[in-house]
VMD Tcl script that draws the C-alpha trace (Angstrom):
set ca {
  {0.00 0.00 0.00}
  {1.72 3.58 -1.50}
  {2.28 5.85 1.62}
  {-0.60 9.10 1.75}
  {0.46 11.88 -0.39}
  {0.94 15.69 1.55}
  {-2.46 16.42 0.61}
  {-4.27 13.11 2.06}
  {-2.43 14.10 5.06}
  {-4.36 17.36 5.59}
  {-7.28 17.35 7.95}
  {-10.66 16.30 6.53}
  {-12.07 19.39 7.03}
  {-9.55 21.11 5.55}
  {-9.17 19.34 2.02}
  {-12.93 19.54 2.04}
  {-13.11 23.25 2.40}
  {-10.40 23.63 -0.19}
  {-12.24 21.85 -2.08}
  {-15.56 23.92 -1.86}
  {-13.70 27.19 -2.70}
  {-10.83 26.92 -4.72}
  {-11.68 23.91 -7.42}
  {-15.07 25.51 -8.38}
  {-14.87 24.21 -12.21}
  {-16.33 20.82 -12.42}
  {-13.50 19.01 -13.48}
  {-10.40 20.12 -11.20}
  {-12.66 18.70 -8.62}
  {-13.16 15.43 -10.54}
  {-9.36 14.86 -11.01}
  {-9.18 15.32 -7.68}
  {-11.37 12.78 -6.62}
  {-9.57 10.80 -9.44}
  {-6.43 10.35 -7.84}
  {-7.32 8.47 -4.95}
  {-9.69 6.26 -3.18}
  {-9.67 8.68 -0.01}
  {-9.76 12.17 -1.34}
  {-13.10 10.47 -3.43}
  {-14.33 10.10 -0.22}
  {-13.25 14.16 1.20}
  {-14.66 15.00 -2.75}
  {-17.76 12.88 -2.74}
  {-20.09 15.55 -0.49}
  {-19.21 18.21 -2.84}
  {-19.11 16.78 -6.18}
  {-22.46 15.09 -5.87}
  {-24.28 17.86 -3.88}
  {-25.55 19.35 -7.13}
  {-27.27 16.73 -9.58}
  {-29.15 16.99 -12.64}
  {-31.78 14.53 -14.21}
  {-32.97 14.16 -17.32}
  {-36.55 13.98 -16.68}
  {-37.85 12.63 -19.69}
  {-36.10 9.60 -18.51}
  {-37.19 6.25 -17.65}
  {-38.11 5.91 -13.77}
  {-35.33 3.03 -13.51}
  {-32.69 5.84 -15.33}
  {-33.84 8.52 -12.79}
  {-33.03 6.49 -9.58}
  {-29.45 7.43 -7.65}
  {-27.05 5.07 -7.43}
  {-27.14 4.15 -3.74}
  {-23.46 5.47 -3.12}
  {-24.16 9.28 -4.11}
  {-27.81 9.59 -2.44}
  {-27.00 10.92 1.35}
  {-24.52 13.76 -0.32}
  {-27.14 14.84 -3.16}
  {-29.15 18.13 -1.59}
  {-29.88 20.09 -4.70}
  {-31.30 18.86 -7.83}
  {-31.75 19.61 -11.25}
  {-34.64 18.42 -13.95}
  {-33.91 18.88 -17.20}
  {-36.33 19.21 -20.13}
  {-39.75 18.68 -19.86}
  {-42.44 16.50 -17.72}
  {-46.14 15.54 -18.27}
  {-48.90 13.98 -16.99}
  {-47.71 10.97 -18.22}
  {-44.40 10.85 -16.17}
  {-44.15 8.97 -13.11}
  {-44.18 11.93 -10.55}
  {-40.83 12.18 -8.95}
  {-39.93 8.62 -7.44}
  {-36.50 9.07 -7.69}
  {-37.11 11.71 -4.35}
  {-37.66 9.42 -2.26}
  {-34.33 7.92 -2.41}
  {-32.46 11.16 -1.44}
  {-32.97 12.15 2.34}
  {-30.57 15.71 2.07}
  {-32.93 16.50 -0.62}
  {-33.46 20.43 -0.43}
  {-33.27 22.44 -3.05}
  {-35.10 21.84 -6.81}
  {-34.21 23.58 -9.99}
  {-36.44 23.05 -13.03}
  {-34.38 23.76 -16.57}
  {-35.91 23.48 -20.23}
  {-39.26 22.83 -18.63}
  {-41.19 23.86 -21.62}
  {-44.62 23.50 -21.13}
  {-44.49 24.65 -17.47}
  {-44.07 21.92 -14.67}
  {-47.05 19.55 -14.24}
  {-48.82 21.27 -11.15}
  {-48.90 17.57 -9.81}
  {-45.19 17.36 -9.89}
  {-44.85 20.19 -8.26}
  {-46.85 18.87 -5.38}
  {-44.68 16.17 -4.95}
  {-41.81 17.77 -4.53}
  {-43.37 19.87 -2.35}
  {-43.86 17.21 0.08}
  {-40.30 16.99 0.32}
  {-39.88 20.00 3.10}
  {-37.67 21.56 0.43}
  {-36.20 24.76 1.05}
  {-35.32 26.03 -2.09}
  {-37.64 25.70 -5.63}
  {-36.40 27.48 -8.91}
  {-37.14 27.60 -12.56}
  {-34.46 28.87 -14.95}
  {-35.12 31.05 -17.71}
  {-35.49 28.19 -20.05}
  {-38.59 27.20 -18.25}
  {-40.51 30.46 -19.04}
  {-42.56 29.27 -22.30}
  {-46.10 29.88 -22.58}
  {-48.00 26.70 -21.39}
  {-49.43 24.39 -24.14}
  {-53.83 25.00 -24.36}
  {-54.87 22.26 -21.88}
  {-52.15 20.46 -20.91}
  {-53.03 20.47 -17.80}
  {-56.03 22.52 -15.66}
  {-54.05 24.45 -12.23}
  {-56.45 24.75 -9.36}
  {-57.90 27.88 -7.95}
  {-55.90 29.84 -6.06}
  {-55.35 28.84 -2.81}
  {-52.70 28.11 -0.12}
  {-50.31 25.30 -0.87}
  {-48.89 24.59 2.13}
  {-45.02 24.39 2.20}
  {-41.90 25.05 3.64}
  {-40.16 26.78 1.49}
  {-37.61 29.57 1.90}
  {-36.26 30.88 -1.47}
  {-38.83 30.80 -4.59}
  {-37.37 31.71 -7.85}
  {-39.85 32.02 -10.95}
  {-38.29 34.04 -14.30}
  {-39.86 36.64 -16.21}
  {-40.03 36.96 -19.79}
  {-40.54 40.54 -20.85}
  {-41.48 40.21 -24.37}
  {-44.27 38.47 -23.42}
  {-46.79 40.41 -25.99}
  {-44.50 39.96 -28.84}
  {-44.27 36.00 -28.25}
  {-48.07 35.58 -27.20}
  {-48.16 37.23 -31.27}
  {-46.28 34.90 -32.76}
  {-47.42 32.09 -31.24}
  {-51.50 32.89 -31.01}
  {-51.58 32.76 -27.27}
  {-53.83 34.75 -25.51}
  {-51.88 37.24 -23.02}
  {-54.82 37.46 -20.67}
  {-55.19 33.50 -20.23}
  {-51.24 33.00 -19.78}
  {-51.37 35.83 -16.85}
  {-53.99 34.20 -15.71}
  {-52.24 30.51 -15.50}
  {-49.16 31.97 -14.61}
  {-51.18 33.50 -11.43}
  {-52.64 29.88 -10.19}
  {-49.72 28.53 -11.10}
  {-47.15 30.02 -8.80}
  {-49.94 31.91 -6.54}
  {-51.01 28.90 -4.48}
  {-47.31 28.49 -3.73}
  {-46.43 31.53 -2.72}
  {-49.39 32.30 -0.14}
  {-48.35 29.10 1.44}
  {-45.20 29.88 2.48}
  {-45.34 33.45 3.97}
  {-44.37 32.16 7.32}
  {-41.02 30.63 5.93}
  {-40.07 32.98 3.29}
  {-36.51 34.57 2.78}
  {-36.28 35.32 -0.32}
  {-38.89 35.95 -3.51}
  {-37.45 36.57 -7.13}
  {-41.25 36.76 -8.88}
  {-43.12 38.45 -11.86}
  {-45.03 40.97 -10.10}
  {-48.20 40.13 -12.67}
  {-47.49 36.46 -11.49}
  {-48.30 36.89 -7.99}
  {-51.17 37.33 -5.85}
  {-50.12 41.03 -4.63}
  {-53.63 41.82 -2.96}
  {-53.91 38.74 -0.90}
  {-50.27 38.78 -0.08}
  {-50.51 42.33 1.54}
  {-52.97 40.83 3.94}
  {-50.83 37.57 5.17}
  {-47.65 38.38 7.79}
  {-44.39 37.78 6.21}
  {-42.05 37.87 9.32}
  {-38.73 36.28 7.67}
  {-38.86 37.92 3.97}
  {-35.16 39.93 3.78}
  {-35.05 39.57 -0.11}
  {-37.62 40.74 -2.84}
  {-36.95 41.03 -6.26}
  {-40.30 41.48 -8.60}
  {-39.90 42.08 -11.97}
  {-42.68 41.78 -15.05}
  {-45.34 44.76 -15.55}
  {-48.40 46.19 -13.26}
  {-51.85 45.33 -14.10}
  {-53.44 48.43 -12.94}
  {-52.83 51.68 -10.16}
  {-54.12 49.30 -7.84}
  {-52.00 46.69 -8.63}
  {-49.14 49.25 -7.61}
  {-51.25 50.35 -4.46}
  {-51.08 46.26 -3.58}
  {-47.21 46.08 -3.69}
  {-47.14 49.68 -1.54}
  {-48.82 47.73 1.31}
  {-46.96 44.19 1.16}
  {-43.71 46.29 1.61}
  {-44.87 48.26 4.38}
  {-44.77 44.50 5.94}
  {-41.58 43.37 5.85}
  {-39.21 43.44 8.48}
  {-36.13 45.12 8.17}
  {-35.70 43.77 4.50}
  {-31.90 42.92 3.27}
  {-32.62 43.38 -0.42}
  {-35.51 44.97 -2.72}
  {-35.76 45.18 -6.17}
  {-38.76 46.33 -8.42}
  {-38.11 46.50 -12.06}
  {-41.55 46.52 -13.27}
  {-43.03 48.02 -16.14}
  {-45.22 51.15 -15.74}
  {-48.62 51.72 -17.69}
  {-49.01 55.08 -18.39}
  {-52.05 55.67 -15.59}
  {-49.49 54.97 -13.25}
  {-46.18 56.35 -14.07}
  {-43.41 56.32 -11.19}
  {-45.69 54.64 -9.12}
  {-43.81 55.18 -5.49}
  {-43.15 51.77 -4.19}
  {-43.70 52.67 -0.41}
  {-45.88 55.41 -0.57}
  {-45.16 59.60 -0.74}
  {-46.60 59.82 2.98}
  {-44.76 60.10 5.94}
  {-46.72 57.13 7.69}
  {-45.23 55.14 4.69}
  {-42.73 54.31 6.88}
  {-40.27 51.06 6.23}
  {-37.06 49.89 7.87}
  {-34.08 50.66 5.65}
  {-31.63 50.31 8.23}
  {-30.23 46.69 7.28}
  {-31.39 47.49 3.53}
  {-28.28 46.81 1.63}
  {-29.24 46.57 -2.12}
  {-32.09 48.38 -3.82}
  {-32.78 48.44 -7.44}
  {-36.01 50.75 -8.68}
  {-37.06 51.31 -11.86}
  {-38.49 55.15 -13.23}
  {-38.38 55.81 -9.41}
  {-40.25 58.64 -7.90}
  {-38.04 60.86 -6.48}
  {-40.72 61.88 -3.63}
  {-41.00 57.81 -2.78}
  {-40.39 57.33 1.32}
  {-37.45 54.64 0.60}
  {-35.43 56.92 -1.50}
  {-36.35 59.93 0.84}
  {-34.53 58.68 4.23}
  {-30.29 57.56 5.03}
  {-29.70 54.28 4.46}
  {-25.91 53.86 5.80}
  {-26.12 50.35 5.56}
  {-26.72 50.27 1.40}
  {-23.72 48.54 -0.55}
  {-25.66 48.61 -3.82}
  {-27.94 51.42 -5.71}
  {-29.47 50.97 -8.85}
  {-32.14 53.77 -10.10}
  {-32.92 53.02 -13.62}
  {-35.32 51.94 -16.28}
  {-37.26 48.83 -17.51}
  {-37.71 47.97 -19.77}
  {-34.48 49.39 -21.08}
  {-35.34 52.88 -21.78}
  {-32.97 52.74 -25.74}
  {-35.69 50.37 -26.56}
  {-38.72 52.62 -26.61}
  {-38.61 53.11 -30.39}
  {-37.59 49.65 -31.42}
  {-39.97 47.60 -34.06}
  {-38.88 44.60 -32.78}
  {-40.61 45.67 -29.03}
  {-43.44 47.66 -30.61}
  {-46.25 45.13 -28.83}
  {-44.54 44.99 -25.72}
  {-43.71 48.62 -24.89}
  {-47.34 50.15 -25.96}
  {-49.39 51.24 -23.67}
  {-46.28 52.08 -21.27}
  {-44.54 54.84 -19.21}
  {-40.94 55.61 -19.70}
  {-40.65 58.60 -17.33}
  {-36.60 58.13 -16.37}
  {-35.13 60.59 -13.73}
  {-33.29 64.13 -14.94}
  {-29.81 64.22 -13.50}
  {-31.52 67.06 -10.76}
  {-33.84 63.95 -9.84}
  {-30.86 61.49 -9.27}
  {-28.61 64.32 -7.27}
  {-31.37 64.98 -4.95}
  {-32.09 61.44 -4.42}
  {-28.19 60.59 -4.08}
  {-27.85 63.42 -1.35}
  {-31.21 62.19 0.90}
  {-30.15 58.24 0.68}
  {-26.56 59.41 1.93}
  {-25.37 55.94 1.22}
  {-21.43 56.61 2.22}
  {-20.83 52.93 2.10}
  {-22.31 52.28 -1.85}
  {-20.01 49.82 -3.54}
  {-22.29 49.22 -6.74}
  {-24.33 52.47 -8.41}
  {-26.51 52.55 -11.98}
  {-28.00 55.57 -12.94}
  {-29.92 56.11 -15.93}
  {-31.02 59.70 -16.47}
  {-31.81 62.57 -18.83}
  {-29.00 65.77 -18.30}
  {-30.39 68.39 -17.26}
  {-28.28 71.60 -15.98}
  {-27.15 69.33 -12.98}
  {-25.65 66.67 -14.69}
  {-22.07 67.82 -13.74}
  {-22.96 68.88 -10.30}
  {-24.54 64.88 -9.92}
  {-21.04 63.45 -11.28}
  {-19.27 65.36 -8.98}
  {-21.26 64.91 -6.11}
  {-20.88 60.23 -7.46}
  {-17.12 60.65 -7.27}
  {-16.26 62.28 -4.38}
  {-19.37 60.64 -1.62}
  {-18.42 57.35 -1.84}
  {-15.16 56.11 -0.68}
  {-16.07 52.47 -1.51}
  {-17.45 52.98 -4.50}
  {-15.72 50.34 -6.86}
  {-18.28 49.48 -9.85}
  {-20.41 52.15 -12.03}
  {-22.90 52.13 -14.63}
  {-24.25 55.33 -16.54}
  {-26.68 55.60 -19.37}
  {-27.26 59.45 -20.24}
  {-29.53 60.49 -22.40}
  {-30.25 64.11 -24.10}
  {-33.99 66.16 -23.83}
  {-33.57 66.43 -27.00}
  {-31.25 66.13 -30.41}
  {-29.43 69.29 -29.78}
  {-29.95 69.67 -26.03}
  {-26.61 69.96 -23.75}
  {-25.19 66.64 -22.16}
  {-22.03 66.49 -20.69}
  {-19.29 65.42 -22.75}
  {-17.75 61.92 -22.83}
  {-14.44 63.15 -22.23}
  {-15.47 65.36 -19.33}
  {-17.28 62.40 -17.89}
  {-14.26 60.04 -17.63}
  {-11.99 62.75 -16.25}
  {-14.68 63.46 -13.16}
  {-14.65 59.61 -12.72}
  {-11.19 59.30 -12.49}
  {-10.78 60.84 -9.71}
  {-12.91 58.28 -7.94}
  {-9.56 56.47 -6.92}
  {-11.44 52.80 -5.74}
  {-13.37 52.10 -9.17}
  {-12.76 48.72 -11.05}
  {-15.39 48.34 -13.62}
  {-17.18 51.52 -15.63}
  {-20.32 50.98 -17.50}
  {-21.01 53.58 -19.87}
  {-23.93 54.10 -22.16}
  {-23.72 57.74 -23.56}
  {-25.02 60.19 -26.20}
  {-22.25 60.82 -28.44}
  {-24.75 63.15 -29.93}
  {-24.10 63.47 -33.79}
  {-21.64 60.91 -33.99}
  {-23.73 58.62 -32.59}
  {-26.45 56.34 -34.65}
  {-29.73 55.81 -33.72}
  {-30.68 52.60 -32.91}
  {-33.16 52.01 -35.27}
  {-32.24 54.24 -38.40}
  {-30.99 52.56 -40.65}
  {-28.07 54.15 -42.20}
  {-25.04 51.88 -43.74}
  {-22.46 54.78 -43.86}
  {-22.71 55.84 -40.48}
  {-23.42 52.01 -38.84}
  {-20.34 50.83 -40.61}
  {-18.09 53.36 -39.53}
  {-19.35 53.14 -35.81}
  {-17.28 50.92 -34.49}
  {-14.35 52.40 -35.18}
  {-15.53 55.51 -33.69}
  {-16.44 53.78 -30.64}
  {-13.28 52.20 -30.35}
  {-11.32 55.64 -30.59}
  {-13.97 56.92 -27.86}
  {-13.26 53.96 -25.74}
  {-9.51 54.40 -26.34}
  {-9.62 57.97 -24.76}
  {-11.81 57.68 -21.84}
  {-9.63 54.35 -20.60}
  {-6.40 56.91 -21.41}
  {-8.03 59.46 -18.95}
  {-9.33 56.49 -16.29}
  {-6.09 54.59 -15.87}
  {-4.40 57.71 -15.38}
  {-6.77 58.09 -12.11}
  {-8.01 54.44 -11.11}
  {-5.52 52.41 -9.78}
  {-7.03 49.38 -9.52}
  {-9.59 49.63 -13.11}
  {-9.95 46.47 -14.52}
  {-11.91 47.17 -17.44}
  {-13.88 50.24 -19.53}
  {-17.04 49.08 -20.58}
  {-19.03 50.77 -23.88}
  {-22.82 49.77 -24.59}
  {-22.71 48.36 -28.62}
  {-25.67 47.46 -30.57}
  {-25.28 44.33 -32.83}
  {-27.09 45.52 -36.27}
  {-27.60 42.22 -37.41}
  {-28.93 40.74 -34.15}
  {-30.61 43.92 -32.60}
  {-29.06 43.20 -29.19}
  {-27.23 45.62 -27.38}
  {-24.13 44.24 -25.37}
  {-20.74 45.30 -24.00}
  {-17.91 46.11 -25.42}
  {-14.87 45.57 -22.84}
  {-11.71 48.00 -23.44}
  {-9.02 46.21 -21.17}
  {-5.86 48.54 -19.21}
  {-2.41 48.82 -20.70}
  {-1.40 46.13 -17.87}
  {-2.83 43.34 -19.60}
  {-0.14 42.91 -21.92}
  {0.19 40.59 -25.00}
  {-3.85 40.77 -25.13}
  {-6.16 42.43 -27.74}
  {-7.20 45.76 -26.21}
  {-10.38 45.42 -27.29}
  {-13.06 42.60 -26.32}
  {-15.70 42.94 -29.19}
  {-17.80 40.27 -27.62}
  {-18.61 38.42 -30.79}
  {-20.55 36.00 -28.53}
  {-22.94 38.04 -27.19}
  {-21.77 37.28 -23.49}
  {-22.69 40.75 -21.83}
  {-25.65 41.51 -22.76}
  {-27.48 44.00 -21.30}
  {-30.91 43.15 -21.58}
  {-33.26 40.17 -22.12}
  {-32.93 39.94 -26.72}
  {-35.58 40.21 -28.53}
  {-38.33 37.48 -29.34}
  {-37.50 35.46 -32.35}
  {-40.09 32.54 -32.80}
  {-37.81 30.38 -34.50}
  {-34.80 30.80 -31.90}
  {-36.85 29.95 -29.31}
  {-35.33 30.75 -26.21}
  {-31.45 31.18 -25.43}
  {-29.48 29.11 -22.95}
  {-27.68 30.93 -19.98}
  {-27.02 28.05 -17.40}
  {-23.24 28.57 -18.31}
  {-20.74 25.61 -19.99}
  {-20.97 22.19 -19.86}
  {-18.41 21.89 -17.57}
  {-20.24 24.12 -14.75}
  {-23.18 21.69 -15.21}
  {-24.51 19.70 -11.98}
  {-23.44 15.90 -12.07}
  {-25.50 13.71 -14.19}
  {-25.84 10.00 -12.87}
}
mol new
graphics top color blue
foreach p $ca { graphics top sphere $p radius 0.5 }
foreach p [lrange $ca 0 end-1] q [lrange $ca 1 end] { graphics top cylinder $p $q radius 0.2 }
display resetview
């Protein structure tokens, strides 16, 4: 028998927790177990905590092999289920079982299945973006709303926000898919009000009125997304925040009808009072500038994102004509932002996106950005003009007030170059061709005038459109101390986007769960 090797010699504990952090890609951690019959065992908790399942499978395919089943806690489904699919045997065998992810579920998840799993005590149920199609006529018939009892703490459901444009090309009705969507994941959510940590929902998804009525004692995270019904509908999510408890996290990117444009989240009134003093990331979109949780200090908040949704550039687009009618895009003026900025007094901000229109205070607001936050470390702008002709600060005079913010790594710009600059949706070879290159030359000289004055920058980042595509992504311009590398990170591959791309029937919808090497294990 070969003597242990330096690293069996290590403590359990301690080639386990290397383990955990430092061989995150799939396969270091697989050679590791590789090399010997005892750091398999140290490897085995970790490499088989996450699991995916094909569940078109047959049931005798989808049962674990006995060694793996105590260490397997979160698993994956992948593709679709029906009716006709045994419902989830293959739970039974895992006793750690906690956490459920549903990927490529087109079709939406039998409701029956999902029953099953709740029965599980899981903590943790999520569907990935690729489980966000529209669900077949009659598949299957969801109950009434009601309370599902569960024990869930974190509920993850995507939105899709061309949903108009996609209901068009595929002859759904909008209305009916709302309304599935809302017995679909309602029952499940009034059930577990008492457990609940954390919520990432479509607001149009959710039963907002009956949830403002039901205690929700351990919620610290919200994240809503998707587009209000009504005024009332907005009135409904003003009350269920009013309930939570010294919340960790809120975002509400949710797309405003025009009767009710910068609808405040928390109310205008003093007695709209919430706790903001553990709040540490808050993302609004067309915020109103009177709103009580942008009106108080919040010392504690590490991220700040006032913006639009969707993405204000997109307003004039043909390819989101269906989707944006009918909506509000009322972003802030850089006066709006500044007196917003100054009331929050968040000295410890780490993360900040604006999106604005300049106004006479647009200089005064960049000033105020780079010298309030000594922490500050990542930025994101998109500036806009009134109108063509109307003043806006110039690119070059942005970058030089940002470089004197000593602590930034990453800038996000998305600016009006004014006439250099094409519009998005005018269709002009000349001008699109040469683009680039004039981007590229802008890029050049703003990352001049920011690694003169940022230290520690690790990359300039320009918004780019993709003519051929329509999707807007980032361009990456790298510092001179990343030699022997191209400058210039085009992304070809459409890795940064910026928002969702449009709806293209026969592209279905994209995959973003990352390589196949980051993939759970398969048995």
């Amino acid at each position: 028998m070969s003597p242990p090797t330096s690293l069996e010699r290590l403590n359990e504990d301690v080639i386990r927790e290397l383990a955990a952090r430092y061989l995150k890609p799939r396969g270091l951690l697989v050679n590791l177990a590789s090399s010997s019959r005892r750091l398999r065992c140290y490897c085995m908790p970790i490499l088989f905590s996450n699991c995916r399942v094909k569940a078109s499978a047959r049931e005798a395919d989808r049962i674990p092999p006995v060694a793996i089943r105590p260490y397997v806690r979160h698993l994956v489904y992948a593709g679709g289920l029906s009716q006709s699919v045994p419902s989830c045997e293959e739970l039974d065998y895992l006793p750690n079982i906690c956490s459920i992810t549903f990927d490529q579920a087109v079709g939406r998840v039998p409701i029956s299945v999902l029953v099953r799993c709740l029965n599980h005590s899981l903590v943790s149920l999520s569907f990935t973006n690729t489980s966000r199609s529209p669900v077949e006529p009659h598949t299957w018939l969801p109950p009434a709303i009601s309370t599902l009892s569960n024990t869930l703490e974190r509920l993850s459901y995507p939105t899709y926000p061309w949903k108009a444009t996609r209901a068009f090309g595929n002859n759904i009705d909008i209305e009916e898919e709302t309304g599935l969507d809302l017995r679909y994941i309602g029952s499940i959510v009034l059930g577990m009000h008492s457990s609940a940590k954390s919520l990432a929902l479509p607001v149009d998804a959710i039963p907002l009125a009956a949830m403002s009525k039901l205690p929700w004692p351990n919620l610290r995270d919200l994240s809503l997304t998707g587009r209000y019904l009504n005024e009332s509908h907005a009135r409904d999510l003003q009350r269920l925040l009013r309930l939570l408890d010294s919340p960790r996290s809120i975002s509400v990117l949710v797309a405003q009808p025009l009767d009710c444009a910068r609808a405040p989240v928390c109310g205008r009134r003093s007695t709209s009072t919430i706790d903001t003093s553990q709040l540490q990331s808050l993302s609004i979109a067309y915020p109103d500038p009177d709103d009580t949780i942008v009106s108080k200090p919040c010392m504690s908040l590490l991220r700040l994102s006032l913006r639009d949704y969707p993405r204000y550039y997109l307003r004039n687009s043909p390819l989101h004509v269906k989707d944006m009618k009918g909506l509000a895009t009322p972003i802030l003026s850089s006066s709006e932002c500044l007196r917003i900025l100054t009331r929050m007094a968040a000295l410890s901000l780490e993360h900040l996106e604006l999106v604005y229109e300049s106004d006479q205070a647009e200089e005064e607001l960049l000033l105020h950005v780079a010298s309030s936050y000594p922490r500050l470390h990542a930025i994101q702008i998109h500036q806009y003009r009134a109108s063509r002709g109307s003043d806006a600060l110039n690119f070059k005079r942005i970058a030089a007030i940002l470089a004197s913010t000593k602590t930034l790594r990453t800038v996000h710009l998305h600016l009006d170059y004014e006439l250099d600059s094409p519009s998005s949706y005018d269709f002009d070879p000349p001008r699109l061709k040469q683009w680039p290159s004039r981007l590229a030359r802008y890029g050049g000289d703003m990352l001049e005038t920011l690694e003169r004055g940022c230290p520690v920058l690790e990359g300039l980042f320009l918004l780019h459109q993709d003519e051929s595509e329509k999707e807007h992504f980032w361009v990456k311009f790298l510092p001179t101390r990343y030699p022997g590398r191209s400058r210039i990170d085009w992304d070809w591959l459409l890795e940064r986007p910026d928002c969702e791309p449009p709806y293209r029937h026969c592209k279905g919808l994209r995959r973003t769960t990352g390589s196949r090497l980051d993939l759970p294990m398969t048995w």
